[in-house]
Each structure stands twice: as structure tokens, then as C-alpha cells.
C-alpha positions, 0 to 999 in steps of 0.5 A: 572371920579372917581365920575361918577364910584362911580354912576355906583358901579364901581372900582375907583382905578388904571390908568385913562386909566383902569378907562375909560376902566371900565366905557365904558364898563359899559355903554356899557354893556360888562363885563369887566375883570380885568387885572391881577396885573404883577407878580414880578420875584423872585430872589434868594437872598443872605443867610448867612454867608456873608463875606467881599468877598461876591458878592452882586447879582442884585437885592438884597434887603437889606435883614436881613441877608444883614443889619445884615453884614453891621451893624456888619462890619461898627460897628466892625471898629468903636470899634477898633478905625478905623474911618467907612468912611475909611473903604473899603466894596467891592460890586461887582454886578454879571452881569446875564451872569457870574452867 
């Protein structure tokens, strides 16, 4: 199929489903509009300064600010001589109905 789009100067990326939709109607001599990417939901996300009682929302990413806590908490215990799997990081996701 990808080759046969290639032939009529048509789009080969996406499903097959969305290619034979493509090449059909470039057979057929319809005009075909192209679907329009989904668009993800944005969160808010987390800003620091975060502390070890911080909620950890749905949804988060591993953000800088997320990586930079992490970091500094597991290091901070490791230096005093604690061992870091000892050490207990509370994450607690908000469910959607409590935010």
C-alpha cells in the first residue's frame, strides 16, 4: 500500500486504516482532509518548592523540579550515612474528585 501511495504522490505515514482512506479517495477523486492530530490535555503540574509532604497529582511528569527533589532527597540520606532504600518517600496521588 505504501508503495502504491508513493505512485499517486500521497502521504504514507499513519494507520493503514488512514492510508487506504487516502488512497480510496485519491482514486475516486474526492478531496481528503486530513484528521487533525488529538490534542493532549494539559495539567497543571507541580512548581516548586516541594517538600516530603508534597501530593504528587495524576498525571504528573517527572518534571525538573520533580527530578531535582528526588534527587536531593535520596542524596541528602545517602551523605548522613542512612542507607537510600530505608528511606520512606510518601506519594500520594490525588484522585480528580479531591483536587
Amino acid at each position: 500500500m505504501a508503495d502504491l501511495a508513493r505512485k499517486l504522490d500521497i502521504r504514507v505515514s499513519g494507520s493503514k486504516e488512514l492510508l487506504t482512506r487516502r488512497i480510496a479517495a485519491k482514486l475516486g477523486g474526492i478531496p481528503f482532509a486530513e484528521p487533525q492530530p488529538a490534542k493532549r490535555a494539559s495539567r497543571a503540574q507541580l512548581a516548586g518548592p516541594l517538600t516530603s509532604a508534597t501530593a504528587i497529582p495524576e498525571g504528573q511528569r517527572c518534571s525538573q523540579v520533580v527530578r531535582t527533589w528526588f534527587t536531593r532527597s535520596l542524596s541528602g540520606n545517602a551523605r548522613s550515612g542512612h542507607e537510600v532504600h530505608r528511606q520512606t518517600i510518601r506519594i500520594q496521588p490525588i484522585h480528580p474528585r479531591m483536587a
